[in-house]
N, C-alpha and C positions, 0 to 999 in steps of 0.2 A: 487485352481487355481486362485483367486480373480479375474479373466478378464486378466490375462495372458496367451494369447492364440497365443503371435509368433508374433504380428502385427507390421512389422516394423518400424512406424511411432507411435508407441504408449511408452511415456516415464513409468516406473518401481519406483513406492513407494517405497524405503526401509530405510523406517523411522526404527527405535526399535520396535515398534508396528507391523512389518510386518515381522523379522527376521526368521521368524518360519513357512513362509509360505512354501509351497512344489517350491514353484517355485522362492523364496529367493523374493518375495515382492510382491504389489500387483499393478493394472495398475491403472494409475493416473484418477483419477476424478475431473472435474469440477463442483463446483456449479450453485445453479440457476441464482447469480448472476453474472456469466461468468470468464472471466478468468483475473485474479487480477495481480498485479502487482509483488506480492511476488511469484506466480506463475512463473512468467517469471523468475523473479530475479533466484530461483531452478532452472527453468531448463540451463539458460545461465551459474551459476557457477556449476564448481564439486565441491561434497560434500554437497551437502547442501539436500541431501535426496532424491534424483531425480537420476534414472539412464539414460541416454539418449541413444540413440540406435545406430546403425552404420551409420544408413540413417540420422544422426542427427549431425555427425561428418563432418568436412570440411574436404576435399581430398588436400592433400600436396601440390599437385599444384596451391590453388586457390592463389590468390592475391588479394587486396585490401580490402575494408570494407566487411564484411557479415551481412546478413539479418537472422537472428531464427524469423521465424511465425509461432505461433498456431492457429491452426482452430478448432473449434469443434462445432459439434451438441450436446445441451445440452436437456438432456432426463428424465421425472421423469416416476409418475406411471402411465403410459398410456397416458403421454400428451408430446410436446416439447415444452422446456422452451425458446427455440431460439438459434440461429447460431450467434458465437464470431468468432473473429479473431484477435489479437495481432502483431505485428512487432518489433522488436526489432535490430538498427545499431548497429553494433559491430566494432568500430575503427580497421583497421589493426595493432596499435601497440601494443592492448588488445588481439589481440588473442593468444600469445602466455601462456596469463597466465589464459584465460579459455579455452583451449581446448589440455593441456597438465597436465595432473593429477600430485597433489603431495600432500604427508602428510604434507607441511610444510603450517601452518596459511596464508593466503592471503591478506593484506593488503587491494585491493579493494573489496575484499569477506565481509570482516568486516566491512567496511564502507556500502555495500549494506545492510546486516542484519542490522546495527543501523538504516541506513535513514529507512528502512520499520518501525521497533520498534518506530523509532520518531514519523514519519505520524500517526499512529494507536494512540499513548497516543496525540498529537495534536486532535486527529478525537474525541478522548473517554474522556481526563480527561480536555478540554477546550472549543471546538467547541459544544459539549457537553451539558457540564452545560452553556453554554450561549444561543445554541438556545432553551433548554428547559425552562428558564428564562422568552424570549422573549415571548414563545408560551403560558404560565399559566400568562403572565401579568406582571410578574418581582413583584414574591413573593419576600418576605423574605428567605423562602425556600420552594426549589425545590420541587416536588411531581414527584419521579422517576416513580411509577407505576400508572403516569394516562394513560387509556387507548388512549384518543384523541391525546395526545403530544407523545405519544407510537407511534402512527400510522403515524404519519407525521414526523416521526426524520430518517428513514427511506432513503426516499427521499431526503434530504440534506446527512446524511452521503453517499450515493453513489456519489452524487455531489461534494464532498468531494475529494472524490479516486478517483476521473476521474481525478481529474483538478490535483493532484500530481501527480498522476501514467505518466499522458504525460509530467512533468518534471524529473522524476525519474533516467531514464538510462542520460539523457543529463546533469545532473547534477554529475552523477556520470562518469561519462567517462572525465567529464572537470575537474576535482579533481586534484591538481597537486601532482608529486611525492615528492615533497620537501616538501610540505607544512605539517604543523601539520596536525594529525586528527582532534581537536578540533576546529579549525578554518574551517574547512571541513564542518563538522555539526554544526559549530553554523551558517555557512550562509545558508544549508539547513534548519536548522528550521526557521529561519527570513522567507525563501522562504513558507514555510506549515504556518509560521502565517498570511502572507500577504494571501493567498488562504484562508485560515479559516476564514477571515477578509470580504474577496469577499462572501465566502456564507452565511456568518450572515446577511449582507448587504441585501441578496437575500431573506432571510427569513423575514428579515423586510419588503420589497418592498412588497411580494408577499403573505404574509400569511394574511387573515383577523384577526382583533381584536378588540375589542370595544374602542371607540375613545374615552373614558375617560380614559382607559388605556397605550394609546399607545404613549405616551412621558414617563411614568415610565417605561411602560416594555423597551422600547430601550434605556434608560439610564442603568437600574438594568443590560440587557444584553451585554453591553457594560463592564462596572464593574464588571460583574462575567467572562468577557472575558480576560481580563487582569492582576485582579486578582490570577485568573485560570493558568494563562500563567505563572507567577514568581512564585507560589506554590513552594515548596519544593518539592511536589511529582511529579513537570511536569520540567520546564523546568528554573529552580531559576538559571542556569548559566546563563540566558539573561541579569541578573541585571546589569546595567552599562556599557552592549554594546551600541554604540552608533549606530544608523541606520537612 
């Protein structure tokens, strides 16, 4: 059954991993850290692995913008992790193309799934190696498994995903239909390196470090921020934009 027990406000897993369940998929779960942004992204488009239920569907009649909210009480082994809640505006002229299914590719579907793809390699292959730079003193190199910089990257990467996640949908709903995609996403990513920008900043202000250290480490992290950002494996189509 995997928690598929009828509830009609509860959205239906049916990733590949779940195909084989008796009840064609399994009821969605949230983590401890609440409910994400990709999250939403699922349940707002079809297809993207989410089934949403009837009570989840607008009635022919409405008109105007809609609001999708998720709430949930988030539960582990015997303890609760805390109560979320999400909103998300849905323009009246976007509704026709999420809340009417079709085999055919979706043009703003696809730009959601890269913006999330993009955030996540900003959060992991930039934001990253600069504030763990910052935090060991601005080595030469990095030491991914110290335990201290282990336990404090934590807290920035969530302050990370907050501060996209609330430009996420309004970024993507202002996308024009004419425009390229790639000029789409490359003003979203300018948008996640300037936030990436603001919490290194924040890490600097707010982290203790030894004051013979700390004009190297916020130089080295600055340079491994940048860096980082033109790599080949991150984000090398920035070279030569002008911002």
């Amino acid at each position: 059954m995997q928690g598929v027990v009828g509830d009609a406000w509860l959205p239906i897993e049916v990733t590949d991993s779940a195909q084989d369940s008796p009840a064609g998929g399994k009821a969605l779960t949230i983590p401890t850290q609440g409910i994400t942004a990709e999250t939403m992204r699922r349940l707002v488009f079809p297809n993207q692995g989410l089934r949403r239920t009837a009570l989840q569907e607008p009635l022919p009649e409405w008109s105007g913008d809609l609001w999708m909210t998720m709430s949930v009480m988030v539960r582990g082994q015997g303890t609760t992790d805390g109560f979320y809640e999400q909103s998300v505006r849905i323009p009246e002229k976007k509704r026709p193309r999420l809340f009417h299914r079709s085999e055919t590719p979706d043009r703003l579907s696809a730009l959601s799934k890269a913006g999330v793809d993009y955030a996540g390699s900003m959060q992991s292959q930039v934001l990253r190696h600069s504030v763990y730079t910052y935090l060991q003193g601005g080595p030469e190199r990095v030491k991914w498994d110290r335990d201290s910089t282990k336990a404090w990257w934590p807290r920035y990467a969530r302050r990370f995903e907050l501060l996209w996640a609330k430009e996420f949908f309004p970024w993507l709903w202002s996308a024009p239909e004419e425009t390229e995609e790639r000029k789409v996403l490359t003003d979203w990513v300018l948008l996640l390196r300037d936030l990436a920008l603001r919490v290194l900043r924040e890490v600097q202000a707010e982290m203790p470090i030894h004051s013979g250290r700390q004009y190297r480490a916020a130089v080295r992290a600055e340079q491994r921020f940048w860096s980082s950002l033109y790599n080949n494996d991150s984000f090398s189509f920035l070279k030569g934009v002008r911002t």
